[in-house]
C-alpha positions as CSV (number, residue, x, y, z in Angstrom):
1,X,-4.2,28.5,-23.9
2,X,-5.3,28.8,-20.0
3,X,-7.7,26.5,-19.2
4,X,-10.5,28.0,-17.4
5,X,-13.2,25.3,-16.9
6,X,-12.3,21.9,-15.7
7,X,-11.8,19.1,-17.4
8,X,-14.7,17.1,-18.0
9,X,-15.0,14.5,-15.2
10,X,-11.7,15.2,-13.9
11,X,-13.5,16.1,-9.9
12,X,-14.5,12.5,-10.5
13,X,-11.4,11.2,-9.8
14,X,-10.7,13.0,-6.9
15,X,-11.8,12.9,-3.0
16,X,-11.3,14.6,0.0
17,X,-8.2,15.3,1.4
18,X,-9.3,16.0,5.1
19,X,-9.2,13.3,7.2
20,X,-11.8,14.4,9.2
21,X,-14.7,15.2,6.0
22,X,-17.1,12.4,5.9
23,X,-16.1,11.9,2.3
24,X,-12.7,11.7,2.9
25,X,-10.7,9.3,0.2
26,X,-14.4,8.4,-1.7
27,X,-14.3,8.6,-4.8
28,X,-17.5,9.2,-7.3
29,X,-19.5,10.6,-4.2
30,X,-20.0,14.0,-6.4
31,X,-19.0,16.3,-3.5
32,X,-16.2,17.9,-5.4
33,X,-16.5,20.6,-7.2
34,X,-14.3,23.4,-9.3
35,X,-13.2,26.3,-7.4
36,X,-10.1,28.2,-9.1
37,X,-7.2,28.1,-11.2
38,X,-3.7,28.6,-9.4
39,X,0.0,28.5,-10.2
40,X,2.2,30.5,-12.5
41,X,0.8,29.9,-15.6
42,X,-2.9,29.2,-13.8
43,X,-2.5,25.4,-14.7
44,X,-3.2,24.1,-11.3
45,X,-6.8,23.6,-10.5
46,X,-8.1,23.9,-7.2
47,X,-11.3,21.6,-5.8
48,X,-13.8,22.3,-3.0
49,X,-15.2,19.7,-0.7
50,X,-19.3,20.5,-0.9
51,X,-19.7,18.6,2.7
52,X,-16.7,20.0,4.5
53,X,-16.5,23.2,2.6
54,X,-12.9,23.0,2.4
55,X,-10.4,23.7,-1.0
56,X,-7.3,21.6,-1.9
57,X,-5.3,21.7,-4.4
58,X,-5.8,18.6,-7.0
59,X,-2.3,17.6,-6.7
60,X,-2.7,17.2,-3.2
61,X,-1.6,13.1,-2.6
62,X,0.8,13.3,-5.5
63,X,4.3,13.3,-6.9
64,X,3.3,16.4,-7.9
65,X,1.9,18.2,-5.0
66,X,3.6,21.2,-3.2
67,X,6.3,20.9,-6.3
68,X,8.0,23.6,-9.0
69,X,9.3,20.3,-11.1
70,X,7.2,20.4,-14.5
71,X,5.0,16.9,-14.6
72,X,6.6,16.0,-17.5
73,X,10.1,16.4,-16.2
74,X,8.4,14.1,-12.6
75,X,7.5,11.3,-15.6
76,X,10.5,10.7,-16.9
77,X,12.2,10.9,-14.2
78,X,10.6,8.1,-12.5
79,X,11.0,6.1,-16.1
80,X,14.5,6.6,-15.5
81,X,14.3,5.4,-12.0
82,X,13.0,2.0,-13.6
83,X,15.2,1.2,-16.1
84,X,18.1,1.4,-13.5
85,X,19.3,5.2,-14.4
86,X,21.5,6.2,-11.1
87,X,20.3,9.8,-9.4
88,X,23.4,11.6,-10.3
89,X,22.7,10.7,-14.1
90,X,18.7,11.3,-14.1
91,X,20.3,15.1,-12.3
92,X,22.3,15.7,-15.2
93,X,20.1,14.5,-18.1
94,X,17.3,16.5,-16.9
95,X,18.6,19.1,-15.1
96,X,16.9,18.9,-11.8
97,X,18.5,19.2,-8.4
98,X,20.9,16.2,-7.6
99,X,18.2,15.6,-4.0
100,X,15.1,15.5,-6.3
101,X,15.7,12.1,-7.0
102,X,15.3,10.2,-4.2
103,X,12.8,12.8,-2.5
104,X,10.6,11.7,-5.6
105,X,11.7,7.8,-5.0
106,X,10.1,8.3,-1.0
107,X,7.1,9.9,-2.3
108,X,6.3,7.1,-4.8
109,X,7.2,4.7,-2.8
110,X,4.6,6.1,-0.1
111,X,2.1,6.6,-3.0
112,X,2.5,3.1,-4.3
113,X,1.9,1.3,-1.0
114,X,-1.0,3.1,-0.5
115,X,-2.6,2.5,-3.7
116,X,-1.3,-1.0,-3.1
117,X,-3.4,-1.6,0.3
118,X,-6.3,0.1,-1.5
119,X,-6.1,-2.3,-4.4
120,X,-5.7,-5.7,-2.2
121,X,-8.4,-4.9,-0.3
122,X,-11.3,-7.6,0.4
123,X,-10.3,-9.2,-2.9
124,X,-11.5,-12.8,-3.5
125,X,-8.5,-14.9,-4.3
126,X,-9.0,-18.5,-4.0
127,X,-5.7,-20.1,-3.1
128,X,-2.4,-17.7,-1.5
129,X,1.1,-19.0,-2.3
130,X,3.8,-18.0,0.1
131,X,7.3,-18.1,-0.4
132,X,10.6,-16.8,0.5
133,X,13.8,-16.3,-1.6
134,X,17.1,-16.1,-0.3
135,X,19.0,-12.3,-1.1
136,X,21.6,-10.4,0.3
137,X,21.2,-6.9,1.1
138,X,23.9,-4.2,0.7
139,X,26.9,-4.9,3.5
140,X,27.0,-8.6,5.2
141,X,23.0,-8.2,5.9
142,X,21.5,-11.8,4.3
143,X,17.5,-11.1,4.4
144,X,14.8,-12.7,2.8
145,X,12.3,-11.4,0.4
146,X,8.7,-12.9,1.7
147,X,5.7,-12.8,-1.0
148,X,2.4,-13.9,-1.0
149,X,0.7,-14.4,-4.4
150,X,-2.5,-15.0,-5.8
151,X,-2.7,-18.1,-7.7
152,X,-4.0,-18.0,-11.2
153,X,-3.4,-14.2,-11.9
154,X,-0.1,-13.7,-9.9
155,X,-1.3,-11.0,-8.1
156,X,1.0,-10.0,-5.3
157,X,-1.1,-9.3,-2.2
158,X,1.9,-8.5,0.2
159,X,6.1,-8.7,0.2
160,X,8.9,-7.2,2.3
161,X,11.9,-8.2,3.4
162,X,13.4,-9.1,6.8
163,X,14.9,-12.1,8.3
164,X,13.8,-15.9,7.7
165,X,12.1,-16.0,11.2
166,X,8.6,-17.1,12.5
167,X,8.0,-13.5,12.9
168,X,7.9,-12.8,9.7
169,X,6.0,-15.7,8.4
170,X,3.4,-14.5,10.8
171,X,3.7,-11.0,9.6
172,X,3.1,-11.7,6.2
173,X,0.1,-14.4,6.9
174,X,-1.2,-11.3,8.6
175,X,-0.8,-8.8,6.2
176,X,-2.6,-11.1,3.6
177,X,-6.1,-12.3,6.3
178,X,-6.4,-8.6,6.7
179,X,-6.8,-7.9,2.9
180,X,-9.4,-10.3,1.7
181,X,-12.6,-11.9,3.3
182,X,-12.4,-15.2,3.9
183,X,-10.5,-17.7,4.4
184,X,-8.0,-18.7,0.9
185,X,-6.5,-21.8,0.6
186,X,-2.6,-21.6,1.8
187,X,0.1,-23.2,-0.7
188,X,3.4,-23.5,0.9
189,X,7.0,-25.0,0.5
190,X,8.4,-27.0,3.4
191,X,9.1,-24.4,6.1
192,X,7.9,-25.3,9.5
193,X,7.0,-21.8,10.0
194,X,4.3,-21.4,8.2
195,X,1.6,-23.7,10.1
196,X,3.0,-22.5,13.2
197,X,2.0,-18.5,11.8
198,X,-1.4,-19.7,10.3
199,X,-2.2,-21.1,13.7
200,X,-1.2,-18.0,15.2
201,X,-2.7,-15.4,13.0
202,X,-6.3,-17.4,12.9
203,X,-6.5,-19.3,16.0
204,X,-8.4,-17.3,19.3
205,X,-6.9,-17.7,22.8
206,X,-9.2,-20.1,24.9
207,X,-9.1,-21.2,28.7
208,X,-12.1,-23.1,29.7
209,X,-11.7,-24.5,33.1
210,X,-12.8,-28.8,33.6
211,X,-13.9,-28.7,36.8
212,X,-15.0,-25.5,39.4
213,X,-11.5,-26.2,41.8
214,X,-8.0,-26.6,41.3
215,X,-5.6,-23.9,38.9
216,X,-6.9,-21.6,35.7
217,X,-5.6,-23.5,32.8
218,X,-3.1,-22.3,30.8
219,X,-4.6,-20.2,27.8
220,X,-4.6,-22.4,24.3
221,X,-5.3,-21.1,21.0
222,X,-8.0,-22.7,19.0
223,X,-8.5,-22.8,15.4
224,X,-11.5,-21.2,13.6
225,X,-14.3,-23.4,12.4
226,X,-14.0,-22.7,9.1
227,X,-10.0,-23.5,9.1
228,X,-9.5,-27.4,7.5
C-alpha cells in the first residue's frame, strides 16, 4: 500500500535542516509539517519548515539520505559492520557495490559523533575518570586511546586517539569542561600530565603589576575559585 498521510508523530522527530531557520536542529518546536510523497515507489516523505518555508526531504541527516540502497539492505549492513564482517564480504552477501561500505562507515561515523556531542551535552556527572591505554595502530604507529568516563554509569563523555603527550591530556580535559556545567570531580592514574592540562584548561591568564614602575610581569595562569 502507498502511504499517503504521515505517520502519526513522525514530523515530531524531525527539525530543520537549514542552518540558517531559527528552528534549525529543535526538535518538538511543531514547525514541521507534511508536504509530499517522493521516490519510486512514493515511500519518501517530504517536510516543510512553517517558519523558513523551506521543504527537505526526511532523510536528510541520515544513512539514508540522497541514497538508492533499500533501508533494510543500509541495516544490516551496518550489523555486519559490527560483528567484524570485512567490506568485500558484506558486498557479496548483499549484493551492494564493493565502495558502499565504507561510504556508509564515514557517514555513521559523522552521524554518531554528532548525536554523541548532542547527547554529552551539559550533563551532570559528578566525578570524570580519565585514562589512557596503550594500542598500536596499523604499521609501526604506537598511539594511545584517551577516554573520559562518567563514574557510576560509565558513560563515555569523550575518546580518541593520538600520542601520550600533554597535548592530548589537555585536549581531552577540554573536550569534557565543554560538555557539562560545572565543575566534576577529576579521577586519575599517576600521569603528571593530567594536573598540568586541568590547570591549563581551567586556569585564566593573569598579570597584575606590584608596584606602578619597573617591567610588566610575566602573565600567570590562575585557578578558578571553585577549583579545590
Amino acid at each position: 500500500m502507498i502511504p499517503t498521510t504521515p505517520a502519526q508523530g513522525q514530523s515530531v522527530q524531525c527539525s530543520c535542516s537549514h542552518p540558517t531557520c531559527a528552528r534549525f536542529n529543535r526538535l518538538g518546536d511543531g514547525n514541521i509539517a507534511h508536504r509530499a510523497w517522493t521516490g519510486q515507489y512514493q515511500h519518501i516523505e517530504r517536510l516543510r519548515c512553517t517558519v523558513c518555508t523551506r521543504a527537505f526531504s526526511a532523510r536528510e541527516g541520515t544513512l539514508l539520505a540522497r541514497s538508492k540502497v533499500p533501508e533494510a539492505t543500509v541495516a544490516r549492513r551496518l550489523k555486519g559492520q559490527r560483528w567484524g564482517v570485512c567490506d568485500a564480504g558484506t558486498a557479496d552477501i548483499w549484493g551492494v557495490d564493493l565502495t558502499t561500505g565504507p561510504r556508509f562507515q564515514h557517514v555513521a561515523a559523522q552521524r554518531a559523533q554528532a548525536h554523541h556531542a548532542q547527547g554529552t551535552r551539559d550533563r551532570r556527572v559528578e566525578a570524570v575518570q580519565r585514562d589512557e591505554m596503550h594500542a598500536k595502530r596499523r604499521g609501526p604507529h604506537v598511539e594511545g586511546l584517551h577516554t573520559a568516563i562518567a563514574m557510576g554509569s560509565r558513560f563515555v563523555l569523550w575518546v580518541h586517539w593520538g600520542p601520550r603527550t600533554q597535548e592530548r591530556a589537555a585536549l581531552l580535559m577540554a573536550q569534557v569542561v565543554a560538555r557539562r556545567g560545572g565543575l566534576p570531580g577529576w579521577l586519575r592514574d599517576g600521569w603528571k600530565a593530567y594536573p598540568a592540562a586541568l590547570w591549563h584548561v581551567l586556569g585564566r591568564v593573569s598579570q597584575r603589576r606590584r608596584g606602578p614602575r619597573g617591567r610588566p610581569p610575566k602573565p600567570q595562569l590562575i585557578p578558578p575559585q571553585d577549583l579545590c
